[in-house]
C-alpha positions in Angstrom: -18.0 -9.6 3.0 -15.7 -12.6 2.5 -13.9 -12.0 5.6 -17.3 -11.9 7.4 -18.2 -14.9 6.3 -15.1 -16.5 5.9 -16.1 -19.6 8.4 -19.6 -19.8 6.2 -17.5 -19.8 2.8 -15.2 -22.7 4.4 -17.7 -24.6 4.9 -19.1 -24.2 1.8 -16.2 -25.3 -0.3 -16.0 -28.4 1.8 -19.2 -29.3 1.4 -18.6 -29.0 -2.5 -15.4 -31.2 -2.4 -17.8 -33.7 -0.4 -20.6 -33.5 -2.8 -18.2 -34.1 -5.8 -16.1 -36.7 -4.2 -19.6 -38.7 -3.3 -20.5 -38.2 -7.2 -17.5 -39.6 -8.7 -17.8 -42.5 -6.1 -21.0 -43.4 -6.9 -20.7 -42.9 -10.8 -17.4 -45.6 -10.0 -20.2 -48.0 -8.5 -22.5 -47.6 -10.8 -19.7 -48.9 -13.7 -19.0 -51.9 -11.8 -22.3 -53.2 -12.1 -22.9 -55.5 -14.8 -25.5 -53.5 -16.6 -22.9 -50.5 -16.8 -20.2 -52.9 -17.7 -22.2 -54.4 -20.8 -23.3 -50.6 -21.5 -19.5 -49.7 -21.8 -18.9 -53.0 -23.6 -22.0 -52.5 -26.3 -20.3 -48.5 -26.5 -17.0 -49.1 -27.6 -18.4 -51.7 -30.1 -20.2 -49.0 -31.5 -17.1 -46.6 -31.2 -14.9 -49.2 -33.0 -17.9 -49.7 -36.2 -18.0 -46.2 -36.4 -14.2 -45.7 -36.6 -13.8 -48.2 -39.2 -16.8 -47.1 -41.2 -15.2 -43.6 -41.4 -11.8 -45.2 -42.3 -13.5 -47.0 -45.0 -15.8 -44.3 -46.3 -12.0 -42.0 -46.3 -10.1 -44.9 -48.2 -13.4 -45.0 -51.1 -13.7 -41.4 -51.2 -9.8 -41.0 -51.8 -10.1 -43.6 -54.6 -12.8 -42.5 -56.3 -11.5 -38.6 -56.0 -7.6 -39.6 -56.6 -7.0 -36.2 -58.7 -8.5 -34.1 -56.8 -7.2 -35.5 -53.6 -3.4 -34.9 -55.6 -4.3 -31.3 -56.4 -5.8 -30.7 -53.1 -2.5 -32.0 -51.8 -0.1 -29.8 -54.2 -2.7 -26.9 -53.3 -2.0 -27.3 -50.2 1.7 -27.2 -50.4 2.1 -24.5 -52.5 0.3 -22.3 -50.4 2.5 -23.4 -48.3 5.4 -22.6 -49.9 4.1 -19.2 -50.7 3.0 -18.4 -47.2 6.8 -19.4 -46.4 8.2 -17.0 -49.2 5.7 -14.4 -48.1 6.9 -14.6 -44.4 10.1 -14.2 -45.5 10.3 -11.9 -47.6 8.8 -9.7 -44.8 10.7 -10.7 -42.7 13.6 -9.1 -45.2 11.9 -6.0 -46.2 11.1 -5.1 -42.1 15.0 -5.9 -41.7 15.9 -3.6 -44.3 13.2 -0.7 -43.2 13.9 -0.7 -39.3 18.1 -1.7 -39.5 18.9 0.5 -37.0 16.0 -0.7 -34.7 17.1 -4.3 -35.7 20.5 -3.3 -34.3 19.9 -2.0 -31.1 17.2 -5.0 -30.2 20.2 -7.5 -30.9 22.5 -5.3 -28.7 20.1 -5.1 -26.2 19.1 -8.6 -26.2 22.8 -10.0 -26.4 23.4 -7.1 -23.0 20.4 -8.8 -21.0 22.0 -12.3 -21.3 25.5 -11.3 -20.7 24.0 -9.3 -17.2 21.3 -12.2 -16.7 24.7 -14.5 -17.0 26.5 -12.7 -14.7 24.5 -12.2 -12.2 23.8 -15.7 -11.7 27.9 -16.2 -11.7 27.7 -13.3 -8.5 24.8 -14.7 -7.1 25.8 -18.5 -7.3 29.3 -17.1 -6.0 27.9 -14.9 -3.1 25.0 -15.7 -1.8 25.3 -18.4 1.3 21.3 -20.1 -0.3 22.9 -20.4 -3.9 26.1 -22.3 -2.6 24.2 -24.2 -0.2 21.6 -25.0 -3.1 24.6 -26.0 -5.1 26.0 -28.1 -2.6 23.2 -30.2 -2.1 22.3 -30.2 -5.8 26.0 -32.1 -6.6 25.9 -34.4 -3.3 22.1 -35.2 -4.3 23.3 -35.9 -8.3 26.3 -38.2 -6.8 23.9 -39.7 -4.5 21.5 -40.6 -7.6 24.3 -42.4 -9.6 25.6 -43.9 -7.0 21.6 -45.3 -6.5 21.2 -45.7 -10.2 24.7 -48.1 -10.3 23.6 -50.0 -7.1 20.1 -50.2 -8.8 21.9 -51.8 -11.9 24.5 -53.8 -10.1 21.9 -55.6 -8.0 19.7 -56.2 -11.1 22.8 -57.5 -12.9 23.5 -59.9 -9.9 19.7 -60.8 -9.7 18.9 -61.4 -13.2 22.4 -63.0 -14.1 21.3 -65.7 -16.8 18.6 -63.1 -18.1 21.2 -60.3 -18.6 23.7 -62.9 -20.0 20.9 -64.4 -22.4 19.9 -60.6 -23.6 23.9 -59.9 -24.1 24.1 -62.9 -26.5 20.7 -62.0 -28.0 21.5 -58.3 -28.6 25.1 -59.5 -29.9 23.3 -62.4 -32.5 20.7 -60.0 -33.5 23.3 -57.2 -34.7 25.7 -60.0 -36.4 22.3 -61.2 -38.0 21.5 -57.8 -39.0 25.1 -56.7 -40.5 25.0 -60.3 -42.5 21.2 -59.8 -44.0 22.7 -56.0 -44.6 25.4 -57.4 -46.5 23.7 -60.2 -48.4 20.7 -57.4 -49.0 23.8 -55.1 -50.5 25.4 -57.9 -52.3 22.1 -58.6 -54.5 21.0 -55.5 -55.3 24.8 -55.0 -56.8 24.2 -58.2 -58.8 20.6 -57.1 -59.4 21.7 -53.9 -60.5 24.5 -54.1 -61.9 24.2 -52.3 -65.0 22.2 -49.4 -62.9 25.0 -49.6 -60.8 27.4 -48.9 -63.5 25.8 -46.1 -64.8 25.2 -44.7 -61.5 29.1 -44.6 -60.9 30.1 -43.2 -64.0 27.2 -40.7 -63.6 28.5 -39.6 -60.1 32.2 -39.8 -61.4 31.0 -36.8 -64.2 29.1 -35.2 -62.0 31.6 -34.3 -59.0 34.3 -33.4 -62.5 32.2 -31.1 -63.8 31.0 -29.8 -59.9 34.9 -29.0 -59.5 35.8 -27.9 -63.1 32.3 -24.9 -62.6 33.6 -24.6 -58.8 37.4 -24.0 -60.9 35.5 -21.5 -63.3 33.3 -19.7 -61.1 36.6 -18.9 -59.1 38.5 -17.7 -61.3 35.5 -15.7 -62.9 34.5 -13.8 -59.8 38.5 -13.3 -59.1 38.4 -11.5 -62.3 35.1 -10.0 -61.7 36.6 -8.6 -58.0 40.0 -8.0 -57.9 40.0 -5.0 -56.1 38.2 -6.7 -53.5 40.3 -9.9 -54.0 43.5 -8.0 -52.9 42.2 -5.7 -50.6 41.3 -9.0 -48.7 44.0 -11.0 -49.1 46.1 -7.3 -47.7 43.8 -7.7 -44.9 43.8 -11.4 -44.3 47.7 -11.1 -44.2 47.9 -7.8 -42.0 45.0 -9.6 -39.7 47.5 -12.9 -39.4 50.6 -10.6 -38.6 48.3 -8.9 -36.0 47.7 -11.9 -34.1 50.7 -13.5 -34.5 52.3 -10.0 -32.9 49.5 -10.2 -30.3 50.2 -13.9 -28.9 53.8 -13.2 -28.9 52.9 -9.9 -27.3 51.1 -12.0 -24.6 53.2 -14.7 -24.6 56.0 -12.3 -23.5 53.7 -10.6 -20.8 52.8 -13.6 -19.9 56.6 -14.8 -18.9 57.2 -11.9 -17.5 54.3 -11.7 -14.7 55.0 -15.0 -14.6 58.5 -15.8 -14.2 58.3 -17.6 -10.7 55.2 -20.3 -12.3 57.8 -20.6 -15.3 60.8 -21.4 -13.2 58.6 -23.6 -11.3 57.4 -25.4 -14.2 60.4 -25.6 -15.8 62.4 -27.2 -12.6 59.4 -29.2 -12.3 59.7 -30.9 -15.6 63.4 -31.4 -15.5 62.8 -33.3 -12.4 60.5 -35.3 -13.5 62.2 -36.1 -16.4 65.2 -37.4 -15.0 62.5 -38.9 -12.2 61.3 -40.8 -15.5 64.8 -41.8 -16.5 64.9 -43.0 -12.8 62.3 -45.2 -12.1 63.0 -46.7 -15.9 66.4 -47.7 -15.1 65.1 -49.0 -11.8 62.2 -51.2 -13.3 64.9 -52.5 -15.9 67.3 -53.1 -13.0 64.5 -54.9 -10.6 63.1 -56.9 -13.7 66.8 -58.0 -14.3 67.1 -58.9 -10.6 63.8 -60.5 -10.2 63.6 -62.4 -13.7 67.7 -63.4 -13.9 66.7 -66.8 -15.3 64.5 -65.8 -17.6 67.0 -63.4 -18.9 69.6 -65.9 -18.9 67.2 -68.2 -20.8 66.5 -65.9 -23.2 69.9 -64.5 -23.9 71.1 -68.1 -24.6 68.4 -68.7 -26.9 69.5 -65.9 -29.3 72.8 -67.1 -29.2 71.5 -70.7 -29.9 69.5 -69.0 -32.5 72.1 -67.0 -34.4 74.6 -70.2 -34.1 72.3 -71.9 -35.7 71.0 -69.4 -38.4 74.9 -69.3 -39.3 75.4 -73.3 -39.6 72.1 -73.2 -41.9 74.0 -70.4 -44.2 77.3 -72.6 -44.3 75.2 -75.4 -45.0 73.9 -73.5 -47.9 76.7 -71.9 -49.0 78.6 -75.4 -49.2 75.4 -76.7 -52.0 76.9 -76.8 -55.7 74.5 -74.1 -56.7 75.9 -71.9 -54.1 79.5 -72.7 -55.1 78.7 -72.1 -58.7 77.4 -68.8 -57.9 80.2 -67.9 -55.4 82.8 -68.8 -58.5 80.3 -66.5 -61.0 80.7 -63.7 -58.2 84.8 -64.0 -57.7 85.1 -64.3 -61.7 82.5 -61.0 -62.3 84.1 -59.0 -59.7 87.9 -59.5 -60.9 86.9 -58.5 -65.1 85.2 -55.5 -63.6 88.4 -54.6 -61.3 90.4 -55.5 -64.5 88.3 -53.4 -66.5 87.7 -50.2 -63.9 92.0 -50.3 -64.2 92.4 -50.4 -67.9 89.6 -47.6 -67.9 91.6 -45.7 -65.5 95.0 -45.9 -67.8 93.6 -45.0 -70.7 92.3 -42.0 -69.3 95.4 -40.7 -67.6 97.0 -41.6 -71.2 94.7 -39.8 -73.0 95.5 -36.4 -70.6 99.0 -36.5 -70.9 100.7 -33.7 -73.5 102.5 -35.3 -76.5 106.2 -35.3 -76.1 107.8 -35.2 -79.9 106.0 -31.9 -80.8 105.5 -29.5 -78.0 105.8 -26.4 -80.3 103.5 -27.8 -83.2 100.4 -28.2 -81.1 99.4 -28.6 -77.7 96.5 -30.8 -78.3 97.1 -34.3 -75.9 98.9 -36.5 -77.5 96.6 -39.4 -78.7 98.5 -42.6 -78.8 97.6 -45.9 -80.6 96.5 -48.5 -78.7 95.3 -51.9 -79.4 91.8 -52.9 -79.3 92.5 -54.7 -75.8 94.0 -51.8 -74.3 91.5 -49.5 -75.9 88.5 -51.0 -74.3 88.3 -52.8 -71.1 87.4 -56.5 -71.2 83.5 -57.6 -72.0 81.7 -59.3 -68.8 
C-alpha cells in the first residue's frame, strides 16, 4: 500500500510541512502586532508577580517552620546516607556471593578493550580510509591553529591599545588582588592573634601525637604480624633481586642484539664530544680574534686592579696600627719557636737512660732542671 501510493503519501507530507510552516508564520505575525505585544507584555508581568509571590510565600513558610524545615533537611540526608550504606553494602555482599563471576566479567571486560584497542591500532595501520582519515584529520588540526593564531595575531594588531590596556588591567587587578590578600591576611593575624596562637600550638600537638600513634600502631601490628612481616620483607628482597637480575638480564641481551647501534652510539658520542671540545676552542679562538681590544682592555684592567689592591695593602701595612701588630706577630711567633724547642729538649732529655746506674734500674734518668728549662717561656 505505501509503495502504491507513494506519490499520494509525498504529497501529503508536503502539504503538512506547508500547513505548519504557514501556522508558525502567521502565529509570528500575529505577535508583532501591538495587541499581542502588550498581551506578552501584561503575561510576563503576571509571570514575574507570581514568581515572587511563591518566593515570598517559600521564605515565610521556612521561617515560620525553621525546625521542621532542619529536620526535614537532616531526614533527608540520612536517608541518604543510609541509601548509600545500603548500596554498598550490596554492592559487597554480591562481590562476595558471585567472586568467581566477578572475576571473569573483569577479565572479559579488560580482553574486549585490549582487542577493541587493537584493532583500531590494525585498522588505523592497514586500512588505506583510516590513514587517509588520519591524514586529513592532522593537516585539518594544523590548518585550525594555524587559523586560530592568524585569528589572534590580527586581533592583536587590530585591537593594539585595547589588548595593551586589558594587559595592564589584568596585571593591576592581580597586584590589587595579592595586596588586599595580604592586608586581608595581615589583620586577621592581628585580629586573631591569640586564636592564632592556639591554633598553632593546637596543630603543633596534633601532627606529635598523629606520628607518635602512627610510631605505635607500627610497631603494634609489627608485633601483631611478624610472620607476615618477614615473609614480606623475604619477598620484597627476592622481588628486588629479581628485577635487578632481569634488567641486567636485558640489558645484556640488549648489547648483544645490539652491538652495531652500541658501536654506533658510542663512536657517535666520542665524536661529538671532541666536536664539542672543537667548536669551544674555536668560539674562544674567534672571540679572541674578533674582540682583541676588548681583551687587551680587560687584561690591563686586572693588572691595574691587582697593582692597585697591592699599593692599598702597603699603604695599610705602613699605618702604626699595622706596625704594631706586625711587631706583636714577629714577637708571638719567636716565644712560641722558643718554646716548641725547649719542649722538644726536655722531652728527648726526659727519654734518655741514666748513665751513673745502669745496673740499679733502668727507669730514664730524670734530671733536675730549672724552672726555665723545665717549662717553656709564657706568651
Amino acid at each position: 500500500m505505501a509503495i502504491a501510493n507513494r506519490g499520494l503519501r509525498f504529497g501529503f507530507n508536503a502539504w503538512v510541512e506547508s500547513a505548519a510552516e504557514r501556522s508558525r508564520q502567521r502565529a509570528l505575525l500575529r505577535s508583532v502586532t501591538p495587541e499581542a505585544r502588550a498581551m506578552r507584555r501584561a503575561l510576563n508581568t503576571w509571570a514575574a508577580v507570581v514568581a515572587g509571590r511563591l518566593a515570598l510565600r517559600r521564605g515565610v513558610a521556612a521561617f515560620a517552620m525553621r525546625g521542621l524545615h532542619d529536620a526535614m533537611n537532616a531526614w533527608v540526608e540520612a536517608a541518604a546516607d543510609r541509601a548509600a550504606a545500603l548500596w554498598l553494602m550490596g554492592r559487597a555482599a554480591a562481590s562476595f556471593a558471585d567472586q568467581g563471576l566477578r572475576t571473569a566479567m573483569n577479565t572479559w571486560v579488560e580482553n574486549a578493550d585490549e582487542l577493541a584497542w587493537r584493532r583500531g591500532l590494525l585498522s588505523g595501520l592497514v586500512s588505506p580510509t583510516a590513514r587517509a582519515m588520519r591524514r586529513g584529520l592532522n593537516s585539518w588540526f594544523a590548518m585550525v591553529d594555524q587559523r586560530a593564531m592568524m585569528r589572534r595575531a590580527g586581533s592583536g594588531f587590530r585591537n593594539r591599545e585595547l589588548k595593551a590596556a586589558y594587559n595592564k588591567w589584568a596585571a593591576t587587578a592581580t597586584e590589587r588582588a595579592a595586596a588586599l590578600s595580604l592586608l586581608g591576611r595581615a589583620g586577621a593575624a592581628v585580629r586573631n592573634r591569640g586564636l592564632r596562637f592556639g591554633f598553632n600550638a593546637w596543630s603543633a600537638m596534633a601532627t606529635a601525637r598523629a606520628a607518635k600513634v602512627s610510631l605505635m600502631r607500627k610497631a603494634a601490628a609489627a608485633v601483631r604480624h611478624r610472620g607476615l612481616r618477614a615473609a614480606w620483607n623475604e619477598w620484597a628482597a627476592n622481588a628486588a633481586a629479581r628485577g635487578a637480575a632481569l634488567s641486567l638480564m636485558t640489558r645484556a641481551a640488549a648489547s648483544i642484539r645490539n652491538r652495531g647501534l652500541r658501536a654506533g652510539l658510542n663512536t657517535w658520542r666520542t665524536v661529538a664530544r671532541e666536536r664539542k671540545k672543537a667548536m669551544a676552542k674555536l668560539r674562544r679562538a674567534t672571540a679572541a680574534l674578533t674582540m682583541r681590544g676588548q681583551r687587551l682592555g680587560m687584561n690591563a684592567w686586572i693588572e691595574l686592579a691587582r697593582e692597585l689592591e697591592r699599593r692599598r695593602a702597603l699603604v695599610r701595612s705602613m699605618t702604626p696600627e699595622a706596625r704594631a701588630m706586625r711587631r706583636a706577630l714577629n714577637s708571638w711567633r719567636e716565644v712560641y719557636e722558643e718554646r716548641l724547642l725547649m719542649m722538644k729538649v726536655t722531652t728527648a732529655r726526659a727519654r734518655l737512660p741514666c748513665p751513673l746506674s745502669p745496673l740499679i734500674s733502668r727507669r730514664p734518668c730524670s734530671l733536675h732542671l730549672s724552672a726555665s728549662s723545665r717549662s717553656p717561656l709564657p706568651v
